[in-house]
MIDOSE-1310 file (N, C-alpha, C; in nm, 2 decimals, decimal comma, always signed):
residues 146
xxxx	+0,11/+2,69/-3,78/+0,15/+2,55/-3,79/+0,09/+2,48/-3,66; +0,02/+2,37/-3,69/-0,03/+2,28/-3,55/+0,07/+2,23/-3,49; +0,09/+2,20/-3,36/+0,15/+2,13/-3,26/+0,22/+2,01/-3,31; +0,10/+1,91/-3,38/+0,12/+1,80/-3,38/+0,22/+1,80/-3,55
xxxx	+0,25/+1,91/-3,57/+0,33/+1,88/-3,71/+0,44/+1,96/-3,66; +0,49/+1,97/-3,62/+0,63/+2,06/-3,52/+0,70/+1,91/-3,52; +0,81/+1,92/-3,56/+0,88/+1,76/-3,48/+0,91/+1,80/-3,35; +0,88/+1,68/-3,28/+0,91/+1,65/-3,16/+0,97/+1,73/-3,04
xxxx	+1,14/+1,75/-3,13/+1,19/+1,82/-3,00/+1,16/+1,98/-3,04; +1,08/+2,02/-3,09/+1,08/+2,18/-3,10/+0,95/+2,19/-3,08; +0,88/+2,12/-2,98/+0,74/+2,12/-2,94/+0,76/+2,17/-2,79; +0,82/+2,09/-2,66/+0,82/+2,17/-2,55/+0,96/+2,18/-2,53
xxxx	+1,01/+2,33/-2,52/+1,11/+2,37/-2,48/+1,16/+2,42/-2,30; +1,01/+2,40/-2,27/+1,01/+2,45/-2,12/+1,09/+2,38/-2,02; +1,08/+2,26/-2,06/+1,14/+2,16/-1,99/+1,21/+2,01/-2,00; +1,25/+1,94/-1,91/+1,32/+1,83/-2,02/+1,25/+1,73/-2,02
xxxx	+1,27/+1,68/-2,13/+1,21/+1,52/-2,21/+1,14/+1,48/-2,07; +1,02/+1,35/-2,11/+1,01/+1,27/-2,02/+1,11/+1,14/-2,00; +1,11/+1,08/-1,91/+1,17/+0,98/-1,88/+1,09/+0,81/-1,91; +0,97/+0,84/-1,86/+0,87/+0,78/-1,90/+0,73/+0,83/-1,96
xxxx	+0,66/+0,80/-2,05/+0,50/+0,85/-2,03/+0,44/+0,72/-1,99; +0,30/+0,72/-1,98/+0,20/+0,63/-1,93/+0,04/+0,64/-2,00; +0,00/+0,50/-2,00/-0,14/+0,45/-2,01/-0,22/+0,42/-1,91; -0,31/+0,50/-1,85/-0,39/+0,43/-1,82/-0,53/+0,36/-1,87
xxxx	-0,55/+0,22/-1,77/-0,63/+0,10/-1,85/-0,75/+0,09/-1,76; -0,87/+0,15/-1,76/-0,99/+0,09/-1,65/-0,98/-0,08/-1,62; -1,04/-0,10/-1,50/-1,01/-0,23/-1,42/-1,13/-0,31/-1,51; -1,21/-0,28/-1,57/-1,31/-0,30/-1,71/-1,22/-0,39/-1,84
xxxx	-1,09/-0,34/-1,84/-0,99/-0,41/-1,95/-0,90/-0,43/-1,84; -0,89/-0,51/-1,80/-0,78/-0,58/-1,73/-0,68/-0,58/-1,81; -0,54/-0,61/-1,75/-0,40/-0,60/-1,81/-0,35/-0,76/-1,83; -0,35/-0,83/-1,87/-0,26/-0,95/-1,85/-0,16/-0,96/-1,77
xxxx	-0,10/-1,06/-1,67/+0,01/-1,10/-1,67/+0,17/-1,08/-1,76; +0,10/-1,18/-1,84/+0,19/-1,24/-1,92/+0,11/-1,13/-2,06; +0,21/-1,01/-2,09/+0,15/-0,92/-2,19/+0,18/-0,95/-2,34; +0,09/-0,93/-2,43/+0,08/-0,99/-2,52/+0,11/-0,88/-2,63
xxxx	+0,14/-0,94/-2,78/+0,20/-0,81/-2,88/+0,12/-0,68/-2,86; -0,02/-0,70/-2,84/-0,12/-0,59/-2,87/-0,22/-0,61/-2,76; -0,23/-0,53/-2,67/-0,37/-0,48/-2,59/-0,46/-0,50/-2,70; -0,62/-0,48/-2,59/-0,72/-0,46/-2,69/-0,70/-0,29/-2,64
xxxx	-0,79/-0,23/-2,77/-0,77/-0,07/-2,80/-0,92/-0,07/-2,73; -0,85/+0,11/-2,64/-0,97/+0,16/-2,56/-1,07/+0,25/-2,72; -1,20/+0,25/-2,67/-1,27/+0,32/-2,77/-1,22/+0,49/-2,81; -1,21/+0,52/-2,71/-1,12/+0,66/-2,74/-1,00/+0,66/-2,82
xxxx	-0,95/+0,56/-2,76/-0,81/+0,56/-2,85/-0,87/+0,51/-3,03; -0,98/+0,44/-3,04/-1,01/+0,36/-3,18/-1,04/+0,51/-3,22; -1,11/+0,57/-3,20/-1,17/+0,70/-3,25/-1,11/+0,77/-3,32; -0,97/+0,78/-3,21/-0,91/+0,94/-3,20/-0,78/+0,88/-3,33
xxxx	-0,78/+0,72/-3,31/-0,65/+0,71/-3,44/-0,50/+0,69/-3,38; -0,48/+0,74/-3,21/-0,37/+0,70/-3,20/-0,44/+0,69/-3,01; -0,36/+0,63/-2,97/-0,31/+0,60/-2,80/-0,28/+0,76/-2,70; -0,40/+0,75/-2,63/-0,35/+0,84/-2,56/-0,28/+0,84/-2,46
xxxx	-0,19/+0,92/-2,41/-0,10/+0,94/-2,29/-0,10/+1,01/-2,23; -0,01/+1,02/-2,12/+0,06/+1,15/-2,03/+0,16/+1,14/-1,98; +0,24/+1,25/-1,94/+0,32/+1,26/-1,87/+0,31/+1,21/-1,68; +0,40/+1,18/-1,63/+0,38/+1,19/-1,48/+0,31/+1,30/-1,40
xxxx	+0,31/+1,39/-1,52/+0,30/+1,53/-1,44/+0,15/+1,54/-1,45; +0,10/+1,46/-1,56/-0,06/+1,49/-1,63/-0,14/+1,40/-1,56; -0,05/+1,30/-1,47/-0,15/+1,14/-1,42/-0,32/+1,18/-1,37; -0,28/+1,26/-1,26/-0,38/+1,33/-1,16/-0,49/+1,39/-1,24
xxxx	-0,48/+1,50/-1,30/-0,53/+1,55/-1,42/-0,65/+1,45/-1,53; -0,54/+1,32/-1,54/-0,60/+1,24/-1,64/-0,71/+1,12/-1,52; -0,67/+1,11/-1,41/-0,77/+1,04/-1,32/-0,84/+1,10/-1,28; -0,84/+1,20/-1,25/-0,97/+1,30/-1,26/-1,09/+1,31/-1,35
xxxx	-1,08/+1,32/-1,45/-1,10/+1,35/-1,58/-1,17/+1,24/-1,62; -1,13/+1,12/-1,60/-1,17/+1,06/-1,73/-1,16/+0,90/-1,62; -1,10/+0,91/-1,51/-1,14/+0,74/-1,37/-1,17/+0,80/-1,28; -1,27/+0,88/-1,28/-1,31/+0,96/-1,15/-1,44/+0,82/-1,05
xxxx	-1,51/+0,72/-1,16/-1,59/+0,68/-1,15/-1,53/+0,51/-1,12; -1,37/+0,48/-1,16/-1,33/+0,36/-1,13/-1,25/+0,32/-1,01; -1,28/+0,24/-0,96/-1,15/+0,23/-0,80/-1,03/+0,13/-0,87; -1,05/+0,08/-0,97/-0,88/+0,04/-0,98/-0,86/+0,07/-1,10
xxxx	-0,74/+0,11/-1,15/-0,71/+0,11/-1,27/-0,49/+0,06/-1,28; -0,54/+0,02/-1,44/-0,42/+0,01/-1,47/-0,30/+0,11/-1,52; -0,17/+0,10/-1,46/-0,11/+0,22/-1,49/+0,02/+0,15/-1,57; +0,05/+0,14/-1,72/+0,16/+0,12/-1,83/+0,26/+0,24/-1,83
xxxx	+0,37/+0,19/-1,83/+0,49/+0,30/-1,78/+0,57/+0,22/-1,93; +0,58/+0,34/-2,02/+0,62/+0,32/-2,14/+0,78/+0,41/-2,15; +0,87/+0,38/-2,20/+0,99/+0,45/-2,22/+1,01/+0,49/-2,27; +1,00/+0,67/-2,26/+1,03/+0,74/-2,41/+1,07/+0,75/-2,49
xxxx	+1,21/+0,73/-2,45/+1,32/+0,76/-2,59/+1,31/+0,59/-2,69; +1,25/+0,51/-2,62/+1,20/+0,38/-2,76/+1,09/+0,45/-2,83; +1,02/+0,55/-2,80/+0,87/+0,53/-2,88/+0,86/+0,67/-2,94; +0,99/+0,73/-2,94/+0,99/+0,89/-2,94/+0,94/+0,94/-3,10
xxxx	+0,99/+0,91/-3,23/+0,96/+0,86/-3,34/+0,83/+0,84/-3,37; +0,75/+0,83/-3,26/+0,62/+0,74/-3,31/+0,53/+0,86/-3,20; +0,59/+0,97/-3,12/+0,48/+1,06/-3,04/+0,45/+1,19/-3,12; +0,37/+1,25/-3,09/+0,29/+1,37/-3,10/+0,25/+1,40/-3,01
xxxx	+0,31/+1,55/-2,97/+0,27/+1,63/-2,83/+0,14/+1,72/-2,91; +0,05/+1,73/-2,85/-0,09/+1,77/-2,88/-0,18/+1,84/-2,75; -0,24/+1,93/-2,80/-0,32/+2,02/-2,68/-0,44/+1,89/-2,69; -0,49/+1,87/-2,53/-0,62/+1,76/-2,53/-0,76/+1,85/-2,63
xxxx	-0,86/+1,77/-2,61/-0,94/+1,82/-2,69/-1,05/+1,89/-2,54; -1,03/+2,00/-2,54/-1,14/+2,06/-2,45/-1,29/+2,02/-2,47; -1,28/+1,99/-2,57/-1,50/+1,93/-2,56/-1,48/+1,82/-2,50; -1,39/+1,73/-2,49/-1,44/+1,62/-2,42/-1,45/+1,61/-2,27
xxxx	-1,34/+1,67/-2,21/-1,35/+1,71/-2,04/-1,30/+1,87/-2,01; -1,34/+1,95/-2,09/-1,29/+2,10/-2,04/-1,14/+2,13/-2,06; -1,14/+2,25/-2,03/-1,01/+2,27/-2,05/-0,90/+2,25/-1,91; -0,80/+2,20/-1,93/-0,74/+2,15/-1,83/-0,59/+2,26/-1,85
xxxx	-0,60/+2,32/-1,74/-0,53/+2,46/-1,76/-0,39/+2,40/-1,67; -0,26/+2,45/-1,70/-0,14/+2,39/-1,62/-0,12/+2,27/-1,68; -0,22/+2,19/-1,76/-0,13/+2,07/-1,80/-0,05/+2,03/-1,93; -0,09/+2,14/-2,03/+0,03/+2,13/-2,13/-0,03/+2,08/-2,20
xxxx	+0,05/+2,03/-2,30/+0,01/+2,00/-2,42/+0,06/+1,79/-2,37; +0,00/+1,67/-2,45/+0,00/+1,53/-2,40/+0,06/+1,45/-2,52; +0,13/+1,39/-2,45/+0,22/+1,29/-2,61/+0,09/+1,16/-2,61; +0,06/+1,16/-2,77/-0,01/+1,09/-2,86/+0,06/+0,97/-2,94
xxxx	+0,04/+0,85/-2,89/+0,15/+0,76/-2,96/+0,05/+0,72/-3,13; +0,17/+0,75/-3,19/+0,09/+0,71/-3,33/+0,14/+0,60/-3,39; +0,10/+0,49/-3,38/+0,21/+0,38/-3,42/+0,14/+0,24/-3,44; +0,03/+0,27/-3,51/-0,12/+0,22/-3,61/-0,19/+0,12/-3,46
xxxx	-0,20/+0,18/-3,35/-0,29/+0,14/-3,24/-0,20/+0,04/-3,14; -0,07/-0,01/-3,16/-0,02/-0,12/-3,11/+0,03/-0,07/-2,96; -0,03/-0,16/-2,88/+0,06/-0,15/-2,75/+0,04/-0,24/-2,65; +0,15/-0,32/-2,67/+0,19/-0,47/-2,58/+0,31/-0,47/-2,54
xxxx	+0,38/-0,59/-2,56/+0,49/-0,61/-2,46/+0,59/-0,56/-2,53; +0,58/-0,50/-2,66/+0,76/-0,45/-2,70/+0,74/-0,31/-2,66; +0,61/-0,23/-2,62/+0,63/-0,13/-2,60/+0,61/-0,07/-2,41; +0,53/-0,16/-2,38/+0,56/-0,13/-2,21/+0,67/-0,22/-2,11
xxxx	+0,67/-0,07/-2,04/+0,81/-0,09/-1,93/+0,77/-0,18/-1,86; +0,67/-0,15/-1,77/+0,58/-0,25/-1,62/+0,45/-0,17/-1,64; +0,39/-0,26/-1,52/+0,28/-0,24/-1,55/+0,26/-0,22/-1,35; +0,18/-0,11/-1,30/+0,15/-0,04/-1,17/-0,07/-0,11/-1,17
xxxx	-0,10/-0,16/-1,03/-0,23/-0,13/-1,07/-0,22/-0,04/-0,89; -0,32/+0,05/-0,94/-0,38/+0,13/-0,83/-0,50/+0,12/-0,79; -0,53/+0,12/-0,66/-0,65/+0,11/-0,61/-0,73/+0,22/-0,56; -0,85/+0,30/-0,57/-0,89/+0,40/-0,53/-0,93/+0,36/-0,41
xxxx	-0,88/+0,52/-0,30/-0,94/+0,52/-0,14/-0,99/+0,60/-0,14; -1,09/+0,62/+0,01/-1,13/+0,70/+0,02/-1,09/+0,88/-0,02; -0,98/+0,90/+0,01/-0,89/+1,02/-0,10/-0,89/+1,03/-0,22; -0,97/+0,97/-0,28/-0,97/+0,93/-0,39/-0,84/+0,86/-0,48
xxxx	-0,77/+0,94/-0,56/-0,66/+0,86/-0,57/-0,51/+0,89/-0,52; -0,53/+0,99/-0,42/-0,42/+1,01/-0,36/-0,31/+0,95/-0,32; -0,36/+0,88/-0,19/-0,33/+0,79/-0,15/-0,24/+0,65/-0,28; -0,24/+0,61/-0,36/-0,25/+0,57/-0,48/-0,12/+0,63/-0,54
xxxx	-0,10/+0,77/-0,57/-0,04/+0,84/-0,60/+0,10/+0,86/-0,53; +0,07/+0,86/-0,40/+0,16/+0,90/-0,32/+0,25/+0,74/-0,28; +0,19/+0,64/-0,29/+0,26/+0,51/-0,32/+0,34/+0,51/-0,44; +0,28/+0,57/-0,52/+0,36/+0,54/-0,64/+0,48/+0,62/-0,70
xxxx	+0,50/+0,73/-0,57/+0,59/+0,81/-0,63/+0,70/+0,74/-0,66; +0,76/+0,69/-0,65/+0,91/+0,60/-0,65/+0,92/+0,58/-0,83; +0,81/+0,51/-0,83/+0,79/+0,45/-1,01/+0,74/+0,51/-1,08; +0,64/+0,63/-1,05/+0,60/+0,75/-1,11/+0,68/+0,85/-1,15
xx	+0,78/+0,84/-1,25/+0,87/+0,88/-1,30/+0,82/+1,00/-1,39; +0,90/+1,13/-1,41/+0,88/+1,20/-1,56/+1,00/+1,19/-1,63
């Protein structure tokens, strides 16, 4: 049986629920202010069929990976237990950036591509430093919730 057909809570047992997951948005799609029913959808996400995510725990991992080449990006702090119904915990796909060992399996929002204001918490922008995004990171711990 695949991952993504397991319900929910009998997918990770290791540890407890998140508190939040997150989007991040290249500084290329800016975020609005004033957030509207529906973002526009990243191409990955139109592809793949649902919204990708991560845990707090996956952030680093996912900037690495995939904003190694952007200095700002946007960071969407979504609330789990509203969107829980609508995730799929899923292993990433290793052909697209390797295999990313320690990071688990990533909640998948399936919820026909929508994601605006009834579904984000706040909205974080971070700026890349020379540390790349460390610096960034370590500001954000307060609001960088799991």
């Amino acid at each position: 049986m695949s991952v993504s057909a397991l319900p929910e809570e009998k997918v990770d047992k290791s540890g407890p629920k998140p508190t939040y997951i997150y989007k991040l948005v290249p500084s290329s799609a800016p975020v609005p202010d004033v957030l509207p029913e529906c973002l526009p959808v990243s191409e990955i996400d139109q592809n793949s069929g649902f919204v990708h995510l991560s845990t707090a725990l996956q952030i680093p991992g996912t900037l690495k990976y995939f904003f190694a080449d952007d200095t700002r990006v946007y960071v969407l702090r979504l609330k789990y237990d509203d969107l829980v119904e609508s995730i799929r915990w899923e292993d990433p796909e290793a052909a697209v950036c390797g295999p990313r060992a320690g990071e688990g399996i990533f909640p998948h929002l399936y919820n026909g591509l929508k994601l605006g204001k009834d579904e984000i918490d706040s909205v974080a922008v971070w700026e890349k430093g020379e540390d790349e995004w460390d610096a960034a990171l370590r500001k954000a711990e307060s609001w960088l919730v799991y």
